[in-house]
DONU-207778 format. One record per residue: residue number from 1; y, x, z of N, C-alpha, C, O, CB in turn. Coordinates in nm, 4 decimals. Glycine has a CB too. Example, Ala and Ser with C-alpha at 12.3 -4.5 7.8 and 13.67 -1.06 7.14 Angstrom:
// DONU-207778
+-----+----------+----------+----------+----------+----------+----------+----------+----------+----------+----------+----------+----------+----------+----------+----------+
:   k :     n_yy :     n_xx :     n_zz :    ca_yy :    ca_xx :    ca_zz :     c_yy :     c_xx :     c_zz :     o_yy :     o_xx :     o_zz :    cb_yy :    cb_xx :    cb_zz :
+-----+----------+----------+----------+----------+----------+----------+----------+----------+----------+----------+----------+----------+----------+----------+----------+
:   1 :  -0.5690 :   1.3190 :   0.7800 :  -0.4500 :   1.2300 :   0.7800 :  -0.3300 :   1.3200 :   0.7800 :  -0.3319 :   1.4236 :   0.8465 :  -0.4473 :   1.1308 :   0.9046 :
:   2 :  -0.2250 :   1.2850 :   0.7080 :  -0.1060 :   1.3670 :   0.7140 :   0.0030 :   1.2900 :   0.7870 :   0.1138 :   1.3409 :   0.8039 :  -0.0598 :   1.4084 :   0.5725 :
+-----+----------+----------+----------+----------+----------+----------+----------+----------+----------+----------+----------+----------+----------+----------+----------+
END
This chain:
// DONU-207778
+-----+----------+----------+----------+----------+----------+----------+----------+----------+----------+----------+----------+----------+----------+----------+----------+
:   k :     n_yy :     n_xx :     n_zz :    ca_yy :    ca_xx :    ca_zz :     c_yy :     c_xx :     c_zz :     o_yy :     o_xx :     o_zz :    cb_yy :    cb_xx :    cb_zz :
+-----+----------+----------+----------+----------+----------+----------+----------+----------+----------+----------+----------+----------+----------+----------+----------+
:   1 :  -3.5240 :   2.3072 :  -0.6448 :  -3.3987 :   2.2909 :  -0.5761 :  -3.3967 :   2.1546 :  -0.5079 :  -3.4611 :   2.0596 :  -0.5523 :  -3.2804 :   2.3062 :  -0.6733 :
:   2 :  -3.3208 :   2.1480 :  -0.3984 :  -3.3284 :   2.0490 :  -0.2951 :  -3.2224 :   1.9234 :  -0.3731 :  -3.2182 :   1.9107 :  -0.4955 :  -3.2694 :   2.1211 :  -0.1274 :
:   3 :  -3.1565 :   1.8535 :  -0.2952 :  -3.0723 :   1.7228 :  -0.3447 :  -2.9350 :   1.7838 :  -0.2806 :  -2.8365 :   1.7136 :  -0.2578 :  -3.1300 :   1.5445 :  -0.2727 :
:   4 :  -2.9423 :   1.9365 :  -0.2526 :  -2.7793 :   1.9628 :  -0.2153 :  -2.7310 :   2.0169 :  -0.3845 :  -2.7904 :   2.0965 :  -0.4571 :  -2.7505 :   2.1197 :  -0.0587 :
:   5 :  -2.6482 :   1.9676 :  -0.4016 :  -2.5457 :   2.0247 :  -0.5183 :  -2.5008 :   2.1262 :  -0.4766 :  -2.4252 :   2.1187 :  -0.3797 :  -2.4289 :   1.9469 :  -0.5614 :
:   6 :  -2.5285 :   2.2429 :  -0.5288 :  -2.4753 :   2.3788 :  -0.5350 :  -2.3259 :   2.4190 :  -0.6162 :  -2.2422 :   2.5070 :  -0.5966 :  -2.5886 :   2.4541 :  -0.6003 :
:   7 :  -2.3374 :   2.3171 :  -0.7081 :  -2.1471 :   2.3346 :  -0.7764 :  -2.0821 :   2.2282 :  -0.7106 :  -2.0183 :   2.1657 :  -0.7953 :  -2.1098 :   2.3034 :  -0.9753 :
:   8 :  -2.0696 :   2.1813 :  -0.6035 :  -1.9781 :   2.1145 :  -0.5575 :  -1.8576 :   2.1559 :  -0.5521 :  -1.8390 :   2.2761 :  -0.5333 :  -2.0046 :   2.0835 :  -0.4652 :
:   9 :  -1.7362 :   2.0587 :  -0.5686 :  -1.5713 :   2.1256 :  -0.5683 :  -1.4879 :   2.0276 :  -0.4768 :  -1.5084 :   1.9120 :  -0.4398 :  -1.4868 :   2.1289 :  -0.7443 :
:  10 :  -1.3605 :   2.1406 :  -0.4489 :  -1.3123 :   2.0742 :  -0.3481 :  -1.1596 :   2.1337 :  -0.3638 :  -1.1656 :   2.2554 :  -0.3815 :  -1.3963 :   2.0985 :  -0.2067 :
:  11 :  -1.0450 :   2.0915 :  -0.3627 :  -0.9247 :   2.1463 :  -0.3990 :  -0.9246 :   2.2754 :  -0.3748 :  -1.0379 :   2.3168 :  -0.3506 :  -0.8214 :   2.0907 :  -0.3423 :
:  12 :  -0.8252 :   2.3718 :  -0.3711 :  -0.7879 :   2.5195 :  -0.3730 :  -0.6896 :   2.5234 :  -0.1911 :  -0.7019 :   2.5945 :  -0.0914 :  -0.6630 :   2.5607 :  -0.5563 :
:  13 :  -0.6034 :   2.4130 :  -0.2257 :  -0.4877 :   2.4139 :  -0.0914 :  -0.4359 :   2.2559 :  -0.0676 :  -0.4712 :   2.1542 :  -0.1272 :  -0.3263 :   2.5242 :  -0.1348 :
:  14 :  -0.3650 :   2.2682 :   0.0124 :  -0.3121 :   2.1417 :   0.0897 :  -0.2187 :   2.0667 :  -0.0243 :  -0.1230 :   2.1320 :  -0.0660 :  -0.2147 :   2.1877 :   0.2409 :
:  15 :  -0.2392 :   1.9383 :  -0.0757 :  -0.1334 :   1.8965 :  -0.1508 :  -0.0778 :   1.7668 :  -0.0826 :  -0.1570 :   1.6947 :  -0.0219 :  -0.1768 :   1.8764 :  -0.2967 :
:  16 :   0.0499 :   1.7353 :  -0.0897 :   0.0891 :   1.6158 :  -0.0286 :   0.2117 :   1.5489 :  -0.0968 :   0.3077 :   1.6071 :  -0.1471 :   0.1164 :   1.6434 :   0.1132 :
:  17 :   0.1951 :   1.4481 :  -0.0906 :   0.3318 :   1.3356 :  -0.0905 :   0.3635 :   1.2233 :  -0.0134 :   0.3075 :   1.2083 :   0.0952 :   0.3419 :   1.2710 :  -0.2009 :
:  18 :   0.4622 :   1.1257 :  -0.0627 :   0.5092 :   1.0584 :   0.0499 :   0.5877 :   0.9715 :  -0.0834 :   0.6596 :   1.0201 :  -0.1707 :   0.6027 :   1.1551 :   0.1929 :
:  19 :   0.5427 :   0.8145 :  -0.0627 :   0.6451 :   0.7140 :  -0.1212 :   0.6281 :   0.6024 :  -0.0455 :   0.6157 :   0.6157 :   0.0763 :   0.6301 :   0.6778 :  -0.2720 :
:  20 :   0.6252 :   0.4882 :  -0.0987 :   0.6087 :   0.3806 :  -0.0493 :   0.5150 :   0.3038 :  -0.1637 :   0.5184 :   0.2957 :  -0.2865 :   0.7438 :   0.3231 :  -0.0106 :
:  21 :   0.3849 :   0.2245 :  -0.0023 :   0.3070 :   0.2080 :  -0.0333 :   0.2887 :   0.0748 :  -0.1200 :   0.3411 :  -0.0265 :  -0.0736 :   0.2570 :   0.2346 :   0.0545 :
:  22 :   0.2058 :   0.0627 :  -0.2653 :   0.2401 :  -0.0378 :  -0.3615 :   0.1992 :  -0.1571 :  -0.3135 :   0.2711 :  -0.2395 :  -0.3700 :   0.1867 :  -0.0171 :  -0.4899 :
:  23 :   0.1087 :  -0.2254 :  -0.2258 :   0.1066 :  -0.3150 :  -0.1520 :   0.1239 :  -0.3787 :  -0.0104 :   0.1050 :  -0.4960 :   0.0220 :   0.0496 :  -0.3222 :  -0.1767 :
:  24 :   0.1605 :  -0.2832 :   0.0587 :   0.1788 :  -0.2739 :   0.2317 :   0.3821 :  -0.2917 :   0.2350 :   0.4559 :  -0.3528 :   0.3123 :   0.0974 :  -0.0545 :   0.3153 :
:  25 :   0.4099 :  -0.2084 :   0.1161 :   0.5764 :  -0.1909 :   0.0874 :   0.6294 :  -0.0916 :   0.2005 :   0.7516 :  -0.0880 :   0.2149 :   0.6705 :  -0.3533 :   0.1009 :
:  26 :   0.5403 :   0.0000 :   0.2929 :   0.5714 :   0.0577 :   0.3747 :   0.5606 :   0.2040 :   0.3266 :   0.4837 :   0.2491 :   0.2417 :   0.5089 :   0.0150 :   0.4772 :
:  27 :   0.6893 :   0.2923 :   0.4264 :   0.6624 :   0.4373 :   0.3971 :   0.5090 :   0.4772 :   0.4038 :   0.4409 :   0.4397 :   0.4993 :   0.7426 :   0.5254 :   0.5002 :
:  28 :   0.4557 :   0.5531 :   0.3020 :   0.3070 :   0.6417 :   0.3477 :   0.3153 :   0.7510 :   0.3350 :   0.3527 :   0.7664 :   0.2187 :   0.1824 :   0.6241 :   0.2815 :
:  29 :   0.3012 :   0.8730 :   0.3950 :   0.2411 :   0.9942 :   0.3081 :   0.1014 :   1.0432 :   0.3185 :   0.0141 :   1.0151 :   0.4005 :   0.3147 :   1.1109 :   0.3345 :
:  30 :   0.1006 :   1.1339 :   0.2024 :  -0.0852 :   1.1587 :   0.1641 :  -0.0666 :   1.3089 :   0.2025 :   0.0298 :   1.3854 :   0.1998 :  -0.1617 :   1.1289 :  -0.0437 :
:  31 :  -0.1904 :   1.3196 :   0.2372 :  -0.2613 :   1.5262 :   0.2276 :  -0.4092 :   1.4848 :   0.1802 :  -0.5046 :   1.4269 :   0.2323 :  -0.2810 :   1.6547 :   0.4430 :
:  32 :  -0.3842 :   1.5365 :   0.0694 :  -0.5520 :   1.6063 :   0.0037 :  -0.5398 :   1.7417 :   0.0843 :  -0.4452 :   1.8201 :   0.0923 :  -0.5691 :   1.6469 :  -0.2146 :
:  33 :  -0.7168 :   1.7456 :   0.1650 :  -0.7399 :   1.8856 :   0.2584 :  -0.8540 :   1.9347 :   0.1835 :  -0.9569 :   1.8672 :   0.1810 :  -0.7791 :   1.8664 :   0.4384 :
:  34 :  -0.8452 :   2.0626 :   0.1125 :  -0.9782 :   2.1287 :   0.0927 :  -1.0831 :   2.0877 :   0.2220 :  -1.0464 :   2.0716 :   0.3384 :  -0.9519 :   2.3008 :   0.0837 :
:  35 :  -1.2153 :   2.0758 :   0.1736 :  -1.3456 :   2.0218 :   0.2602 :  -1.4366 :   2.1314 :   0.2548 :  -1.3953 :   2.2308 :   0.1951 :  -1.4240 :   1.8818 :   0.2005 :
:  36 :  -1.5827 :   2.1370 :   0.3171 :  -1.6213 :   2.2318 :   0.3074 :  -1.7443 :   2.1257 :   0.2544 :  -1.7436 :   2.0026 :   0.2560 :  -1.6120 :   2.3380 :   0.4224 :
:  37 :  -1.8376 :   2.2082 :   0.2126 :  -1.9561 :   2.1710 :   0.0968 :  -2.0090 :   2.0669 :   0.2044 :  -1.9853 :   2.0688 :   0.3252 :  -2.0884 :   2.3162 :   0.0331 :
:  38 :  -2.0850 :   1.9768 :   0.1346 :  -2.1315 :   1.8133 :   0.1632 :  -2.0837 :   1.7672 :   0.2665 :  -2.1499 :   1.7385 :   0.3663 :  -2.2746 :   1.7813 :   0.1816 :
:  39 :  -1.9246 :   1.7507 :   0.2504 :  -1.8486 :   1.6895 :   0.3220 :  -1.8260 :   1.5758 :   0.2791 :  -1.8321 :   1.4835 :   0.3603 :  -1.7549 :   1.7446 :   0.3435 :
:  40 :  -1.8021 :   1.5549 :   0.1779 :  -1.7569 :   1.4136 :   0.0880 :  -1.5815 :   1.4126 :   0.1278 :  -1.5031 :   1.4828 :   0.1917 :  -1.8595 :   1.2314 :   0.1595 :
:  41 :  -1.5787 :   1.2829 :   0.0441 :  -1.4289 :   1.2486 :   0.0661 :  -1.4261 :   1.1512 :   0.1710 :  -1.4955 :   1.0497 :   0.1773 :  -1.3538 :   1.1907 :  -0.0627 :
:  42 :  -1.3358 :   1.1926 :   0.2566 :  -1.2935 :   1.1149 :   0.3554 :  -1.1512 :   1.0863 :   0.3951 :  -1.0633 :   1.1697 :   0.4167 :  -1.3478 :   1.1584 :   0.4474 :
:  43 :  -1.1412 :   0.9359 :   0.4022 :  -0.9672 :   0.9325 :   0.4368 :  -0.9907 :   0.8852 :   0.5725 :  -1.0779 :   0.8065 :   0.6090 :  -0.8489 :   0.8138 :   0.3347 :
:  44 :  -0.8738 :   0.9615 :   0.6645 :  -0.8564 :   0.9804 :   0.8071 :  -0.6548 :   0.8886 :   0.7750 :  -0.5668 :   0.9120 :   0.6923 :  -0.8827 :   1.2115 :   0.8741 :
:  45 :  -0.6642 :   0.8044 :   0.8723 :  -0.5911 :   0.6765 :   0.8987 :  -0.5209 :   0.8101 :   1.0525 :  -0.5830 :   0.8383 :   1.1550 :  -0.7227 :   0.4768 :   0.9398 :
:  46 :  -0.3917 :   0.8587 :   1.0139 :  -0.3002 :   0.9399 :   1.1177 :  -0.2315 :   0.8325 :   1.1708 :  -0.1947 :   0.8760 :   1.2799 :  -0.1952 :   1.0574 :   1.0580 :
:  47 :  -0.1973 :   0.7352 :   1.1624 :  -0.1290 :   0.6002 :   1.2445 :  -0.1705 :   0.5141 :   1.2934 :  -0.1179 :   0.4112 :   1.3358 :  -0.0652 :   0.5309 :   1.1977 :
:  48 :  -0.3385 :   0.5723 :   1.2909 :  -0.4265 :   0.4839 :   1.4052 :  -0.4692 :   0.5800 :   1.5212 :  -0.4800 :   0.6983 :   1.4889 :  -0.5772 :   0.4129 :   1.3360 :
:  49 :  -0.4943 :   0.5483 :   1.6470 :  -0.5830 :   0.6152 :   1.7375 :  -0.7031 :   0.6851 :   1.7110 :  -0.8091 :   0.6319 :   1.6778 :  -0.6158 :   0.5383 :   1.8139 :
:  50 :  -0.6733 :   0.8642 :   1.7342 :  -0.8001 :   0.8888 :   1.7131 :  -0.8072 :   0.9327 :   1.5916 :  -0.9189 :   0.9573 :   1.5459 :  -0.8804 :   0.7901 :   1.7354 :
:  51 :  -0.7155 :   0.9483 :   1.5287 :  -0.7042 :   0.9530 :   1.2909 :  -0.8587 :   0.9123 :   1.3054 :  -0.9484 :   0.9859 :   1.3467 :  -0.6702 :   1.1908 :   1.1494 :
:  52 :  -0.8684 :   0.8036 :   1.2704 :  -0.9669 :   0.6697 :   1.2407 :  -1.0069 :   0.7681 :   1.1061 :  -0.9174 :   0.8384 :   1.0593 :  -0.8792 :   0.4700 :   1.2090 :
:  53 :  -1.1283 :   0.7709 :   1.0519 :  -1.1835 :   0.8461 :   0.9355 :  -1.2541 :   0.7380 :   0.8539 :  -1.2875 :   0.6362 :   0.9144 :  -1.2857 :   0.9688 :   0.9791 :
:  54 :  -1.2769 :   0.7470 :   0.7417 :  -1.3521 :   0.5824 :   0.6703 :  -1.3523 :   0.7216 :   0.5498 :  -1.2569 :   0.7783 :   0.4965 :  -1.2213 :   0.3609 :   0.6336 :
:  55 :  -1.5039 :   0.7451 :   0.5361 :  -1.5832 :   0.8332 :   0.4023 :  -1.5815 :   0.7168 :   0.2733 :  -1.6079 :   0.5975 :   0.2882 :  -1.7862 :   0.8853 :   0.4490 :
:  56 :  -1.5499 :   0.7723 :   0.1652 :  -1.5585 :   0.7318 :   0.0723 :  -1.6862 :   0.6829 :   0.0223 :  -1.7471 :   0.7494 :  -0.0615 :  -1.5090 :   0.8020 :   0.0189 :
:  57 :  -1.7267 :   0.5857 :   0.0607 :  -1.8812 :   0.5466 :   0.0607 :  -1.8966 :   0.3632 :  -0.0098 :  -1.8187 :   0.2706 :   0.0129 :  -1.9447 :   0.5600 :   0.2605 :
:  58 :  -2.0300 :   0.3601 :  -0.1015 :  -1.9650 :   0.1881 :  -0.0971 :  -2.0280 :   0.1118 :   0.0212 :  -2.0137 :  -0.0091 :   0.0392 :  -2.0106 :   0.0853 :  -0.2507 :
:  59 :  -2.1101 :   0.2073 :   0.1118 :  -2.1455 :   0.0940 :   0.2314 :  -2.0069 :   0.0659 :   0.3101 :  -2.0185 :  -0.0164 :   0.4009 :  -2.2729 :   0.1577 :   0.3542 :
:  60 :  -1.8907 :   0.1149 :   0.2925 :  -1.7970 :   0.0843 :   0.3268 :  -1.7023 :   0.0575 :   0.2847 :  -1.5911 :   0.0995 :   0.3165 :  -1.7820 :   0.1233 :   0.3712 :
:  61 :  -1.7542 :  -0.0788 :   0.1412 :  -1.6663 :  -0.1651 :   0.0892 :  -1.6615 :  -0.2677 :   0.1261 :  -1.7637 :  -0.3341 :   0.1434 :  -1.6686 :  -0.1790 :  -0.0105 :
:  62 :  -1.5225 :  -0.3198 :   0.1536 :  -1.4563 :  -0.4133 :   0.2764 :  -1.4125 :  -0.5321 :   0.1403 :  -1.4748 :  -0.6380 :   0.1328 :  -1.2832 :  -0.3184 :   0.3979 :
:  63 :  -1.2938 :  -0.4964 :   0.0328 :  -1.2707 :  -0.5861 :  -0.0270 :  -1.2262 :  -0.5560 :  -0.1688 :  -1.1485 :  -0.4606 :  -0.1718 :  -1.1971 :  -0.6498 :   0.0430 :
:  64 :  -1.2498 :  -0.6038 :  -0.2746 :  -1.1936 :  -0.5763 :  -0.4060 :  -1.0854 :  -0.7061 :  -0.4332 :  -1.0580 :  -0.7783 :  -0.5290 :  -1.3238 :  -0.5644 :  -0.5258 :
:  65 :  -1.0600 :  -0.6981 :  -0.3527 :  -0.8937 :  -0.8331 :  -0.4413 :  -0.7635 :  -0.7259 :  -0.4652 :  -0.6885 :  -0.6649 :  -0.3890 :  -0.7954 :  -1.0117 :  -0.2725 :
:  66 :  -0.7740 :  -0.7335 :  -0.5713 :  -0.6157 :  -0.6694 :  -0.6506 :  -0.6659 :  -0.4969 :  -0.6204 :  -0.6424 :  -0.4088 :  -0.7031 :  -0.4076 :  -0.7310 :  -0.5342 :
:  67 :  -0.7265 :  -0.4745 :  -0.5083 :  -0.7223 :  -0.3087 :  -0.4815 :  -0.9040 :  -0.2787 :  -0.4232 :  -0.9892 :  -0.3438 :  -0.3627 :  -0.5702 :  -0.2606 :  -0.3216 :
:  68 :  -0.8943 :  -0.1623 :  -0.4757 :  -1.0735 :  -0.1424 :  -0.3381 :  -1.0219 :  -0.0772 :  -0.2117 :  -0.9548 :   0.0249 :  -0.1964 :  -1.2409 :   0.0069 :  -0.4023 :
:  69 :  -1.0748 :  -0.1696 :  -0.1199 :  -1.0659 :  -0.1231 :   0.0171 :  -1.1182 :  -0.1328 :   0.0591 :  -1.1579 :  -0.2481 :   0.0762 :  -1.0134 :  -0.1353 :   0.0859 :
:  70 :  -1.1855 :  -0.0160 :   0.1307 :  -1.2693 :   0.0887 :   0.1967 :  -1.1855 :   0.0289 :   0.3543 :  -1.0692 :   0.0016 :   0.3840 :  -1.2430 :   0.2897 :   0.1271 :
:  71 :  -1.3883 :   0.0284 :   0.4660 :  -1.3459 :  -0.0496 :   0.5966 :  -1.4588 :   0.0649 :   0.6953 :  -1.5706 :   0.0979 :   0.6556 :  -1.3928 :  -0.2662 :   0.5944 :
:  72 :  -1.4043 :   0.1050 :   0.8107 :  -1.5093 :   0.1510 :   0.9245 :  -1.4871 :   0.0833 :   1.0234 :  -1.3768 :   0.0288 :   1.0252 :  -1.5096 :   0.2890 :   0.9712 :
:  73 :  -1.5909 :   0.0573 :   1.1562 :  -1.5388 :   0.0521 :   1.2600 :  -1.5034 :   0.1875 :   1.3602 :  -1.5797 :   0.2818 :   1.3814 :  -1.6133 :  -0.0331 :   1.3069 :
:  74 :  -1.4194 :   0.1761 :   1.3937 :  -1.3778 :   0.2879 :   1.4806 :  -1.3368 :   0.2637 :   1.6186 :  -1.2409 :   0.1912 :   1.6451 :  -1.2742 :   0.3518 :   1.4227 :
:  75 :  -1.4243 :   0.3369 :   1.7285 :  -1.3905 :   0.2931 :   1.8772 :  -1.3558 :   0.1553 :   1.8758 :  -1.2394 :   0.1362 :   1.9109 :  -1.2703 :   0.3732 :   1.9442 :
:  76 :  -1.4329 :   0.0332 :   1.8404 :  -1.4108 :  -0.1016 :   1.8510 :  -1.3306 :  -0.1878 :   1.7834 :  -1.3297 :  -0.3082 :   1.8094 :  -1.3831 :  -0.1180 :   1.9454 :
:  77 :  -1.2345 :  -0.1172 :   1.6632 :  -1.1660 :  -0.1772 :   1.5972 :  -1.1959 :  -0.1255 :   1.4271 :  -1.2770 :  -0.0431 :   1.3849 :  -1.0317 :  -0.1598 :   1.6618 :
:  78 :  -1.1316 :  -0.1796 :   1.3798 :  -1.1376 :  -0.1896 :   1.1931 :  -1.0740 :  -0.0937 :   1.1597 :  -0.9792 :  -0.1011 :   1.2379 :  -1.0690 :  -0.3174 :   1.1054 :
:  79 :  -1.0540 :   0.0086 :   1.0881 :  -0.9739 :   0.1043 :   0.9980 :  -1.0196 :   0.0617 :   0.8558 :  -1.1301 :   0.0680 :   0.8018 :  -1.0053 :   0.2721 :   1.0292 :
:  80 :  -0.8825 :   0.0098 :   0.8067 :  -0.9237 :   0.0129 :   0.6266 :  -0.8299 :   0.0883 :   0.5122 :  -0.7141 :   0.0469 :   0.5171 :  -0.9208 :  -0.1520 :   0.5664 :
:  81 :  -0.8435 :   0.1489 :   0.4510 :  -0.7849 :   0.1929 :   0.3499 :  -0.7819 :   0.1706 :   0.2606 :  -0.8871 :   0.1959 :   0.2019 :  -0.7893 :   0.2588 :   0.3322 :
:  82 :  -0.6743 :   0.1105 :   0.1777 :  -0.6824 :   0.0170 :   0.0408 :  -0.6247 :   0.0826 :  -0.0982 :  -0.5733 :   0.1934 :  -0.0830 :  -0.5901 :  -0.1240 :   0.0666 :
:  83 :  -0.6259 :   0.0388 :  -0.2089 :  -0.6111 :   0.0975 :  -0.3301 :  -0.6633 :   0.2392 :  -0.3151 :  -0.5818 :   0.3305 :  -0.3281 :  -0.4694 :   0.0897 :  -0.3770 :
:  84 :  -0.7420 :   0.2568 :  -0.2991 :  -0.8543 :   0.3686 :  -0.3326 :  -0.9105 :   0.4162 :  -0.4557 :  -0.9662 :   0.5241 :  -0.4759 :  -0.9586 :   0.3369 :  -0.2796 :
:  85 :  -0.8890 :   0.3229 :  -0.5344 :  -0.9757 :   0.3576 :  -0.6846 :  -0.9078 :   0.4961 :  -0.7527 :  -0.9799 :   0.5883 :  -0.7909 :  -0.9542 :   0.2086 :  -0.8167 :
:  86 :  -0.7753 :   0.4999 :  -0.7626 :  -0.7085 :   0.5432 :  -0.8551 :  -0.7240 :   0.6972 :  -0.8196 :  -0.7618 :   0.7869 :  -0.8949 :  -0.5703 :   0.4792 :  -0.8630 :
:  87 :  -0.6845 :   0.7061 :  -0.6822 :  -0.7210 :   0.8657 :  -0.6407 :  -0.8863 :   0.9144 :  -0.6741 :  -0.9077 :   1.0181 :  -0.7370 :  -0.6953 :   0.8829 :  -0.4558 :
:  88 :  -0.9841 :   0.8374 :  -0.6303 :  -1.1541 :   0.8651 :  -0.6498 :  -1.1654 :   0.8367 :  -0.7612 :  -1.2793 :   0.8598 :  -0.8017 :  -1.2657 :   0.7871 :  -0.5707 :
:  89 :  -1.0720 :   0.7786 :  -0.8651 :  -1.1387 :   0.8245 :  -1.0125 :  -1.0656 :   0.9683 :  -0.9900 :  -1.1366 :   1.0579 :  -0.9444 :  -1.0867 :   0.7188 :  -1.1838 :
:  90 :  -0.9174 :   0.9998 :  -1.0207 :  -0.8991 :   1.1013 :  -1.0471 :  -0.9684 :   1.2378 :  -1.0240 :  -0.9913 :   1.3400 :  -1.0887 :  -0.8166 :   1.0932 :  -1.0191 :
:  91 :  -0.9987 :   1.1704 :  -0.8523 :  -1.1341 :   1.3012 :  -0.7984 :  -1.2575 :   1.3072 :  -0.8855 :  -1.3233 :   1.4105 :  -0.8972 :  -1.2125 :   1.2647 :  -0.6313 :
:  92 :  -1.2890 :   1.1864 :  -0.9500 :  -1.4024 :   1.1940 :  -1.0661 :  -1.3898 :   1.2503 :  -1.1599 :  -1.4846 :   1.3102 :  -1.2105 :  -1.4397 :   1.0973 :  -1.1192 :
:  93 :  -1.2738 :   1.2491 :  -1.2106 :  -1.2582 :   1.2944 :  -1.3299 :  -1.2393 :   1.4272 :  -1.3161 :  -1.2777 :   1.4821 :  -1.4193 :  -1.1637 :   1.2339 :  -1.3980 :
:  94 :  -1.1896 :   1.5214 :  -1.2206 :  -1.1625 :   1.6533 :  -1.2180 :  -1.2913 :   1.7372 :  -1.1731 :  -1.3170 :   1.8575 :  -1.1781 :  -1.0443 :   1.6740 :  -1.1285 :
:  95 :  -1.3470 :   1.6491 :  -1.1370 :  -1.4985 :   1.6927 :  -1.0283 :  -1.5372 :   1.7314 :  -0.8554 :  -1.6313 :   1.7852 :  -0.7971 :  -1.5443 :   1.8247 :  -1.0844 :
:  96 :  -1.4159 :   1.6744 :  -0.8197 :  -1.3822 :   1.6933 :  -0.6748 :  -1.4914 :   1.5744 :  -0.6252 :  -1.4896 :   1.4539 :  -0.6503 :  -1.1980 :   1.6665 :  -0.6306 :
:  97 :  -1.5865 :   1.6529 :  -0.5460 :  -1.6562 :   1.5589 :  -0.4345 :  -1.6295 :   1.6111 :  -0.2893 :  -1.7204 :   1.5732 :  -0.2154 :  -1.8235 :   1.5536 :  -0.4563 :
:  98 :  -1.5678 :   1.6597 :  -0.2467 :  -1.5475 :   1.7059 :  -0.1223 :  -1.3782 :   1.7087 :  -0.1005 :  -1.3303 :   1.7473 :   0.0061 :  -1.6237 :   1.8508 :  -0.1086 :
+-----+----------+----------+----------+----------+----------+----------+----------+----------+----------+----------+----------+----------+----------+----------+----------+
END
């Protein structure tokens, strides 16, 4: 067998919420999107140009002070997404890689 994971998992349906964010103090809301196999996790930035995408990867660790935040460049500028840990453990812990 090759290096593709054949039990890969990925939610069932669309889940979402909306509070305010614990360090920005601004409205956010989230959608977890079912993925399709070796997609990985990816968070797509909807309030940037373009929904800016930054894969859950550590070549795209930007900073660990107080939160992990995850950095791409996108069309010439920065997209970062911060406090990341808490959701990608939970995805660890359930077995969600996609």
């Amino acid at each position: 067998m090759g290096a593709r994971n054949l039990r890969q998992r990925t939610v069932r349906e669309k889940v979402s919420c909306s509070g305010i964010g614990l360090h920005c103090g601004k409205q956010i809301s989230l959608e977890i999107l079912p993925a399709p196999v070796d997609h990985g996790i990816t968070f797509v930035r909807s309030d940037m140009g373009n929904h800016a995408e930054v894969r859950a990867d550590s070549r795209h660790l930007a900073d660990t002070t107080l939160a992990t935040t995850l950095g791409a460049g996108v069309n010439g500028s920065r997209a970062t997404i911060a406090t990341v840990e808490h959701l990608l453990a939970a995805f660890f812990g359930l077995g969600i890689d996609n």
